[in-house]
MIDRENPA-431955 format. One line per 4 residues: number of its first residue (from 0); their letters; for each residue x, z, y of N, C-alpha, C. Coordinates in pm, 1 decimal, always signed. Layout:
N
NUM	a	X/Z/Y/X/Z/Y/X/Z/Y | ...
//
This chain:
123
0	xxxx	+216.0/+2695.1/+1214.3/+261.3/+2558.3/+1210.3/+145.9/+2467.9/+1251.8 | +209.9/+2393.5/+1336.0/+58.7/+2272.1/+1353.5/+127.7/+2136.6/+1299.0 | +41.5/+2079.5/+1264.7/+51.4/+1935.5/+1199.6/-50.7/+1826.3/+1240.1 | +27.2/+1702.2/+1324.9/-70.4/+1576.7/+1304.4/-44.3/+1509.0/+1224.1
4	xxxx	-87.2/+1423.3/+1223.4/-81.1/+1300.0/+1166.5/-193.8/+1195.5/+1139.8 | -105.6/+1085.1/+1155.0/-167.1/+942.5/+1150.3/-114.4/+835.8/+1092.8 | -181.6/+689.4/+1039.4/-126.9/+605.9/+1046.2/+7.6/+586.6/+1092.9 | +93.0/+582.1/+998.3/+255.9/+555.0/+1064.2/+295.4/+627.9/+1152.6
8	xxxx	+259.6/+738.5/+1168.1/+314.7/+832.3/+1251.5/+303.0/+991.6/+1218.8 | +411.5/+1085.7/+1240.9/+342.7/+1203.1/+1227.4/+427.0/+1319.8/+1310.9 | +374.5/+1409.3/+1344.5/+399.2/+1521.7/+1447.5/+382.1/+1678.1/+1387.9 | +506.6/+1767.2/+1355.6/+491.6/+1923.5/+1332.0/+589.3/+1967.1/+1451.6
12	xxxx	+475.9/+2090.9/+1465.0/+550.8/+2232.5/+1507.3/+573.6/+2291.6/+1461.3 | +681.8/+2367.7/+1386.7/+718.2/+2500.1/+1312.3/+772.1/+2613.5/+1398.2 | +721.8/+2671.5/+1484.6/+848.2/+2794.0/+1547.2/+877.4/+2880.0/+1482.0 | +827.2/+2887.9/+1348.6/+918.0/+2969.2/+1272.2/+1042.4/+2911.3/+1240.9
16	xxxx	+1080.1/+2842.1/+1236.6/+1228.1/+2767.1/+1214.7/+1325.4/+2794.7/+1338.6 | +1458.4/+2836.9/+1301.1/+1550.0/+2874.5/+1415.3/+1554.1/+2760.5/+1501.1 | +1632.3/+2646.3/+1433.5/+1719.5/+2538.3/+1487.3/+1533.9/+2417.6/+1553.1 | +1587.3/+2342.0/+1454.9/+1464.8/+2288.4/+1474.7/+1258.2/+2272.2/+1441.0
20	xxxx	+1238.2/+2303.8/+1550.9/+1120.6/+2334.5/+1542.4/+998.4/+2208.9/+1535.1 | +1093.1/+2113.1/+1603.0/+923.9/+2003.3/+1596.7/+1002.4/+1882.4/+1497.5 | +863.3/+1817.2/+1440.6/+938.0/+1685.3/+1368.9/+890.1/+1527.6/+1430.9 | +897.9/+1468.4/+1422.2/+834.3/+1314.0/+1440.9/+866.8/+1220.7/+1362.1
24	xxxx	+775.2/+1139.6/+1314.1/+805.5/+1053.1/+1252.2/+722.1/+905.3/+1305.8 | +783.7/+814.7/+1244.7/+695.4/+660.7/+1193.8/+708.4/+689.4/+1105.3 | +667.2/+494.2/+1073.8/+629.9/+476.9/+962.0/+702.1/+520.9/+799.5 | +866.0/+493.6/+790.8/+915.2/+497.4/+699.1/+1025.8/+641.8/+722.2
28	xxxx	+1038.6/+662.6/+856.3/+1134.8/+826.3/+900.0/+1077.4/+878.8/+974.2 | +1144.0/+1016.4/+941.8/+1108.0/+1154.1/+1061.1/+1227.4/+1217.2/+1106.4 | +1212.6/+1257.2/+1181.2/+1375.6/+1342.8/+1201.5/+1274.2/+1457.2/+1303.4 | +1379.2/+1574.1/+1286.6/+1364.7/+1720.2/+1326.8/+1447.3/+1719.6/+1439.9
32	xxxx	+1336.5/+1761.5/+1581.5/+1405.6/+1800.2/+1664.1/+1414.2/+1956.2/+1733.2 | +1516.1/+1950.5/+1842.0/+1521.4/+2061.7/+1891.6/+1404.0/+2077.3/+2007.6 | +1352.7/+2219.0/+2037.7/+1239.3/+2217.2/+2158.0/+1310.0/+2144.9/+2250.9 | +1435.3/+2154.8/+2310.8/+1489.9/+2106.5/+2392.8/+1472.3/+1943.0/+2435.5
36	xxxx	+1523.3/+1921.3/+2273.0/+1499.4/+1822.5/+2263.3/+1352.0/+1735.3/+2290.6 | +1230.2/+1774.8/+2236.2/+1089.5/+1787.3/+2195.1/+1039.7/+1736.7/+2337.4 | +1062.5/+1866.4/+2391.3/+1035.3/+1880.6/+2558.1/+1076.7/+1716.2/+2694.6 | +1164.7/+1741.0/+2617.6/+1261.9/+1577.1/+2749.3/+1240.7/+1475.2/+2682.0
40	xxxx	+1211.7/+1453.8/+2509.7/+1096.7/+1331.8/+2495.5/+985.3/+1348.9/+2576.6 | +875.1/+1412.0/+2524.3/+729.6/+1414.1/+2627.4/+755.9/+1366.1/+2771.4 | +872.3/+1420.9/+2831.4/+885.3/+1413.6/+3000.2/+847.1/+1274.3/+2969.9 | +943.0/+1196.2/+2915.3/+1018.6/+1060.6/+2928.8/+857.0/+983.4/+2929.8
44	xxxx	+856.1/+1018.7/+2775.4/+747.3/+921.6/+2736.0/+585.9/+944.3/+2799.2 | +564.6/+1047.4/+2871.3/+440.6/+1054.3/+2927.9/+458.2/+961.4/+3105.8 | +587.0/+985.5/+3097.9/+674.6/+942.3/+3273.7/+599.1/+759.3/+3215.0 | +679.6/+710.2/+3113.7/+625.4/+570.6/+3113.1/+465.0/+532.9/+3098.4
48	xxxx	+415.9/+608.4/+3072.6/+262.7/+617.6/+3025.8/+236.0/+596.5/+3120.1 | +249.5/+699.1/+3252.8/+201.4/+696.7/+3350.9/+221.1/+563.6/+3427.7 | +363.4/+491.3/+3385.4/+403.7/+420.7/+3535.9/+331.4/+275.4/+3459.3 | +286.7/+261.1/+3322.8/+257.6/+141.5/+3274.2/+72.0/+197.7/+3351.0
52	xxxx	-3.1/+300.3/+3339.8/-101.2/+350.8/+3344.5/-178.0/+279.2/+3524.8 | -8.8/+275.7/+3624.8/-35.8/+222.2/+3747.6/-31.0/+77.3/+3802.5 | +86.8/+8.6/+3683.0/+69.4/-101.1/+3705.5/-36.1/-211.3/+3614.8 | -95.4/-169.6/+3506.9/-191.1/-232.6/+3375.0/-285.9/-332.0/+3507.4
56	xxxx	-359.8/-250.0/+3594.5/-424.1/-363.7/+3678.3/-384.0/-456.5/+3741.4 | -232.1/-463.3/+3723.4/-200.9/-609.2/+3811.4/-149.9/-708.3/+3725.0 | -162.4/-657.8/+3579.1/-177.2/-778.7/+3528.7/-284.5/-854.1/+3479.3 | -242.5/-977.5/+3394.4/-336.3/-1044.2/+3347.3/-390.9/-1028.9/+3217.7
60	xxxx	-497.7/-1023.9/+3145.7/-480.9/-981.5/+3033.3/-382.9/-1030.9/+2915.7 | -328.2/-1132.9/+2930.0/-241.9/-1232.1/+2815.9/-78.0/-1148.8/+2898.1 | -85.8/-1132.5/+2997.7/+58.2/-1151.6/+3081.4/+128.5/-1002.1/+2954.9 | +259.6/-1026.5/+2964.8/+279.5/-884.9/+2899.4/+390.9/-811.8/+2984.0
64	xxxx	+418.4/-677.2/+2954.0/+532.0/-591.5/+3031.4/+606.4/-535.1/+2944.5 | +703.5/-473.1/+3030.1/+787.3/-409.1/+2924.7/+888.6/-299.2/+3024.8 | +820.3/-198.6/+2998.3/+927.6/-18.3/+3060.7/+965.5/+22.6/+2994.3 | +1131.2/+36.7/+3095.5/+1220.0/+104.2/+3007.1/+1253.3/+249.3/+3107.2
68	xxxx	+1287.8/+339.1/+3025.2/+1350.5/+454.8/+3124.0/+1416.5/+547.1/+3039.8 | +1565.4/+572.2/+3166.1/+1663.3/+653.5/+3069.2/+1681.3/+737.7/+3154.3 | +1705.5/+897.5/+3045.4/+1658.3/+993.2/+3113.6/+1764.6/+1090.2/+2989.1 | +1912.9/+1136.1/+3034.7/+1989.3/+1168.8/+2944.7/+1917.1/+1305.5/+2847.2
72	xxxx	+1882.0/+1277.8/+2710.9/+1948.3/+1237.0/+2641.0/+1863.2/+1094.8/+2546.6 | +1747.7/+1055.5/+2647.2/+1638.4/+968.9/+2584.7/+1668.9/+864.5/+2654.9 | +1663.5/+730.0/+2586.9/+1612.0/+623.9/+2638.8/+1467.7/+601.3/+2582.8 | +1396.3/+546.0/+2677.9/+1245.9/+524.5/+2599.4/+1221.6/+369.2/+2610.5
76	xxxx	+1110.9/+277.2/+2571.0/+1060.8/+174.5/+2636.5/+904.3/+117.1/+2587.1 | +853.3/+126.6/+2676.7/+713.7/+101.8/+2647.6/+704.6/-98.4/+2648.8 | +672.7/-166.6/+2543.5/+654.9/-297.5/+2530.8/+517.7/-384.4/+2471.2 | +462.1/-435.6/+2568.6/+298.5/-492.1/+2517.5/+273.1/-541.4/+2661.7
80	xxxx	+84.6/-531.6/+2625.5/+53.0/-609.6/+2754.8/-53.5/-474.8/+2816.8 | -110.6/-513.9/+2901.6/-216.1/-449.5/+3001.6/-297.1/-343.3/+2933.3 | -320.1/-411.0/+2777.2/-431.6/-300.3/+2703.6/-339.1/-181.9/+2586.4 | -246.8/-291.1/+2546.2/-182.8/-225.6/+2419.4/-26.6/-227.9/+2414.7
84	xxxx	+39.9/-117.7/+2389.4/+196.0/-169.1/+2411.6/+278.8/-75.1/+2275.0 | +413.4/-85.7/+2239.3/+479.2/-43.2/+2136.6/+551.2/+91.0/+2224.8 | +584.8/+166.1/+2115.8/+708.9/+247.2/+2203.6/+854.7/+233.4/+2109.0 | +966.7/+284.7/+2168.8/+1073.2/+280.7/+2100.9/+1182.4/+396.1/+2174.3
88	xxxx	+1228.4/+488.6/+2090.5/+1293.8/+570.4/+2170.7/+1393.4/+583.7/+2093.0 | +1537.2/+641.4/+2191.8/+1678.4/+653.3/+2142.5/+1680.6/+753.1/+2177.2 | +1762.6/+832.1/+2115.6/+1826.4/+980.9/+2121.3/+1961.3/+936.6/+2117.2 | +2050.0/+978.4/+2264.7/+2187.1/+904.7/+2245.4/+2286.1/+1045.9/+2198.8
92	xxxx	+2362.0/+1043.8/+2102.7/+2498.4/+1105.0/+2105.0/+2536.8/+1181.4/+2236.5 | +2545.7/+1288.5/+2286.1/+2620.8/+1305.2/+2376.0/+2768.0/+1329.5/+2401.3 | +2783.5/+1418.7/+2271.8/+2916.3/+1417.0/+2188.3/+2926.3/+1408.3/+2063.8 | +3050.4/+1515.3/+2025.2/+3050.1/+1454.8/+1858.9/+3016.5/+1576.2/+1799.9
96	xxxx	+2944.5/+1675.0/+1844.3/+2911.6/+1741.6/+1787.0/+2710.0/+1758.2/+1761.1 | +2665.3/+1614.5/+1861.8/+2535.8/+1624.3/+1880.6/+2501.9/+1454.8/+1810.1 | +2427.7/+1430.5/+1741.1/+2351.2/+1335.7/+1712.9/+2271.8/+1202.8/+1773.0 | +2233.1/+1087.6/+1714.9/+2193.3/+1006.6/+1784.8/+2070.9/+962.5/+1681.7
100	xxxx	+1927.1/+925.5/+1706.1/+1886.7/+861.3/+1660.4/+1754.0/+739.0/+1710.1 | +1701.2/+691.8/+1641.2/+1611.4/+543.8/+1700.5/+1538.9/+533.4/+1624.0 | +1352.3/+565.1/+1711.7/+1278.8/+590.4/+1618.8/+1156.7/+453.5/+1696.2 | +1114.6/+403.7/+1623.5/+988.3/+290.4/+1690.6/+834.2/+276.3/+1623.7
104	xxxx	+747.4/+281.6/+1716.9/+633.3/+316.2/+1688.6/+544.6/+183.4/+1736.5 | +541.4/+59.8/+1648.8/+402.6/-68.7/+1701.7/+321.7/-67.8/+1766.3 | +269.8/-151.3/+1837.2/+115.7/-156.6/+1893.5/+26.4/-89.0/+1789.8 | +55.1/-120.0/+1693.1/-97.3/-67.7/+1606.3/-78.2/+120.9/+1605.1
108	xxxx	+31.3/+156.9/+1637.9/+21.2/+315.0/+1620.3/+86.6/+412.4/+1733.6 | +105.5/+339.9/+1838.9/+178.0/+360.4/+1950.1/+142.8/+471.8/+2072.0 | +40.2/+398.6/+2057.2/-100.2/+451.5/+2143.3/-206.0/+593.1/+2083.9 | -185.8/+583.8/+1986.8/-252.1/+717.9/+1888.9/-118.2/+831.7/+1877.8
112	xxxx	-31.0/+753.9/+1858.3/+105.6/+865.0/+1849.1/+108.8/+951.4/+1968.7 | +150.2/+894.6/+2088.2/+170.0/+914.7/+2201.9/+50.8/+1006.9/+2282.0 | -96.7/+1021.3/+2233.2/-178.2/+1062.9/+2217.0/-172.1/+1220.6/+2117.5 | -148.7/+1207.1/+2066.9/-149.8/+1343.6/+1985.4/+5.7/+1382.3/+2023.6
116	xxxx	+102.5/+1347.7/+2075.5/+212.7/+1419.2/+2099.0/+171.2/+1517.1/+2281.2 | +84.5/+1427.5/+2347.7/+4.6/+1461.4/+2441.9/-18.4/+1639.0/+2414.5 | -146.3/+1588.2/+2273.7/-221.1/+1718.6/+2212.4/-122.5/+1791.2/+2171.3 | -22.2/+1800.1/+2122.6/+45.6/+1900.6/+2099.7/+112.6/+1953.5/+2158.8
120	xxx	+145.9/+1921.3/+2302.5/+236.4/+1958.1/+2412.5/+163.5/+2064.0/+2497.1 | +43.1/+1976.6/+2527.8/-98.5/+2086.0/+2553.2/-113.2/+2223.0/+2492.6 | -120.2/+2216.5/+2351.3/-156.7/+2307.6/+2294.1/-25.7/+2420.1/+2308.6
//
């Protein structure tokens, strides 16, 4: 099992577990996902990292942005300015036999989260 954690945020791997293997949380929830699942977050949310990562120099430092990208079964959206931004991600329903949920991570823990979900994808 690996375990992060931080400030308002936290990250396990269990592959000993059938169903679901990784967890995430903020500040006040976590929910258990599937690798499947696990996997097409990271895409999403490293995809916005990157595209905020190309445009950060054309702004101003006060100016702020805001990326969104949907990518079935994630919506993600990265929101802040040039140095620091929030994340917020949806897990939509696809049917009625699959789940939906909405998890959001502040400027103050956004950037460290997204960071160790990095490290654990790596690893």
């Amino acid at each position: 099992m690996t375990q992060l954690e931080g400030q308002g945020w936290r990250l396990e791997r269990d592959m000993s577990k059938r169903k679901f293997t990784f967890l995430i949380g903020a500040k006040d929830c976590s929910v258990e996902l599937l690798e499947t699942e696990w996997n097409s977050l990271c895409a999403i949310v490293f995809e916005l990292i990157d595209e905020h990562k190309k445009l950060k120099n054309n702004l101003m430092a006060e100016e702020e942005i805001c990326l969104e990208m949907e990518r079935s079964p994630w919506w993600a959206c990265i929101d802040g300015t040039r140095e620091s931004w929030s994340l917020k991600v949806i897990l939509s329903e696809e049917d009625e036999k699959t789940r939906g949920l909405e998890l959001f991570w502040p400027i103050s823990t956004a950037q460290t989260f997204t960071v160790a979900m990095r490290t654990m994808w790596d690893s």
